[in-house]
C-alpha positions in Angstrom: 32.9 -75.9 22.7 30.9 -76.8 25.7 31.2 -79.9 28.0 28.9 -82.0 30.3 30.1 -84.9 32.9 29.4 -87.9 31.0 26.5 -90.2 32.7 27.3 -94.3 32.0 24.4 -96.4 33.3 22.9 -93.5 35.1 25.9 -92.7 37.1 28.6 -90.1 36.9 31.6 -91.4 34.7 34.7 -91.6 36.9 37.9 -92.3 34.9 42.1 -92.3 35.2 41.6 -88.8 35.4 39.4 -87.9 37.2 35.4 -87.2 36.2 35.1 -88.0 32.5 33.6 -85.7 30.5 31.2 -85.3 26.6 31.4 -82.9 24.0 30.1 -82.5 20.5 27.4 -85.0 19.3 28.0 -87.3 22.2 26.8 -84.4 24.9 23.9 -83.6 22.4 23.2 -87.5 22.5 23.2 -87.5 26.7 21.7 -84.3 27.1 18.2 -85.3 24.5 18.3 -88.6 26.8 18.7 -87.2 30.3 15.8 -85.1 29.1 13.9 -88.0 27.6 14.2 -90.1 31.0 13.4 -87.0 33.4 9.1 -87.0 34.0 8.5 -83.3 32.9 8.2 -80.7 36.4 10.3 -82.8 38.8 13.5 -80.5 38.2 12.2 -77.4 40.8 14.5 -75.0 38.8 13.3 -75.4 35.6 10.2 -77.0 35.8 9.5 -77.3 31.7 12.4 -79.8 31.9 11.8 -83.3 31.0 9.4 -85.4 29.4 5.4 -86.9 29.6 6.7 -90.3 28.1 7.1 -91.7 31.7 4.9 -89.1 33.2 5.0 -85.6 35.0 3.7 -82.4 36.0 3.2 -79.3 33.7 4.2 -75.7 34.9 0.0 -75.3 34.3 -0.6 -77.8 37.1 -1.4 -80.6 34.0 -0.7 -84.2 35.0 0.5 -86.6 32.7 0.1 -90.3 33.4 2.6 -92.1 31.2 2.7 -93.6 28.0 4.6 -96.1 28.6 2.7 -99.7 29.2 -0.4 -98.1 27.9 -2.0 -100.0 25.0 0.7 -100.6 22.8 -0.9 -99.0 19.2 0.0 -96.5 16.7 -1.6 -93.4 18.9 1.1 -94.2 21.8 3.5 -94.5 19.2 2.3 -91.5 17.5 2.2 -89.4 20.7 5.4 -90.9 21.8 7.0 -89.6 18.3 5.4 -86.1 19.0 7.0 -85.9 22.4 10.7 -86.1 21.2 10.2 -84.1 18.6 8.8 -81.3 21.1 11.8 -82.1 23.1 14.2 -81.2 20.4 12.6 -77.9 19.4 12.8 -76.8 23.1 16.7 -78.0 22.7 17.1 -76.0 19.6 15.6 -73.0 20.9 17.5 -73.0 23.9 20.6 -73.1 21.2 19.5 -70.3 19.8 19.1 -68.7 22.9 22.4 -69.4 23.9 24.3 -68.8 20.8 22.8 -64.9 20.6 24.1 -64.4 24.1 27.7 -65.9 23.4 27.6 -63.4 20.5 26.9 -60.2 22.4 28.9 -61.8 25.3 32.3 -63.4 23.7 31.6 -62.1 20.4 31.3 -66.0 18.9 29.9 -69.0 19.8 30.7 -71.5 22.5 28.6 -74.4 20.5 30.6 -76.9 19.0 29.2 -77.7 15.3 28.5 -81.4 16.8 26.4 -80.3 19.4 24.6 -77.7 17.3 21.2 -79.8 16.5 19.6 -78.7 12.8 16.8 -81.7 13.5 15.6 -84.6 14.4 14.5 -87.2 12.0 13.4 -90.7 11.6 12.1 -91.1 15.1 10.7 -95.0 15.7 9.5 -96.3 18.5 9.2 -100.5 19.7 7.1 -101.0 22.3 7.1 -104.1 24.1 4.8 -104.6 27.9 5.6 -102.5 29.5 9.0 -101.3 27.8 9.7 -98.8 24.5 12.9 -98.2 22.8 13.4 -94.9 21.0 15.7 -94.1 18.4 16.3 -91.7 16.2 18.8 -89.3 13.8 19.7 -86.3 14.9 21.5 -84.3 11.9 24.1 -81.7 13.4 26.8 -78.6 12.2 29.0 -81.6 10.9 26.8 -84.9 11.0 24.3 -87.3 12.1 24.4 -88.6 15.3 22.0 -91.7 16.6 19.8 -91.2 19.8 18.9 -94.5 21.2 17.7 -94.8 24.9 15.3 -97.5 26.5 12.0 -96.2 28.5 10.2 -98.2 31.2 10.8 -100.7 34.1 
């Protein structure tokens, strides 16, 4: 099972304890929407990271102006449908990644069956000015969970 800090209102969660901390759907949850919210090429160590939906930079030298407050139709619906979805099968390969070298390294897997993301369905969009909402099911080793995260100014 693997960890991330948890992130509450786009700040560090700071508890009784100390740092607080996510594991199993909910760090599958945070880490789809940290990579939602981050404009795709601003992270200089991995510059695939992130997403066009507010903008960004491809590793090609492509830039992306944002989808958000663009006409508000089906084709930025559409496109921003196509972009989570290209999110999550960049997450799931990663998984795979990782889970082949826990294998050969620990000899199992360090992925919790919560975290372990099978797909993405039922992606819908609202868009409102200059504002979208995105939700959407993400079915994992032993559930659904609901992504749900708020784009624009």
């Amino acid at each position: 099972m693997t960890w991330s800090l948890e992130i509450t209102n786009g700040d560090i969660s700071y508890g009784q304890n100390g740092l607080n901390t996510v594991t199993g759907s909910d760090k599958l949850v945070q880490d789809l929407s940290c990579c939602i919210l981050e404009p795709l090429g601003t992270d200089f160590n991995d510059p695939d990271y992130g997403s066009i939906i507010e903008g960004g930079i491809d590793s090609d030298g492509n830039v992306y102006l944002g989808l958000i407050g663009s006409i508000n139709d089906t084709n930025t619906s559409t496109m921003i449908q196509s972009e989570i979805q290209r999110i999550c099968q960049n997450y799931q390969a990663q998984q795979v990644q990782r889970n082949q070298n826990d294998l050969s390294t620990y000899g199992s897997s360090t992925l919790s069956a919560g975290e372990a993301l099978l797909n993405v369905s039922n992606i819908q969009v609202q868009q409102v000015e200059n504002m979208a909402y995105v939700t959407a099911t993400l079915n994992t080793g032993n559930g659904t969970a609901q992504l749900a995260t708020g784009l624009g100014n």
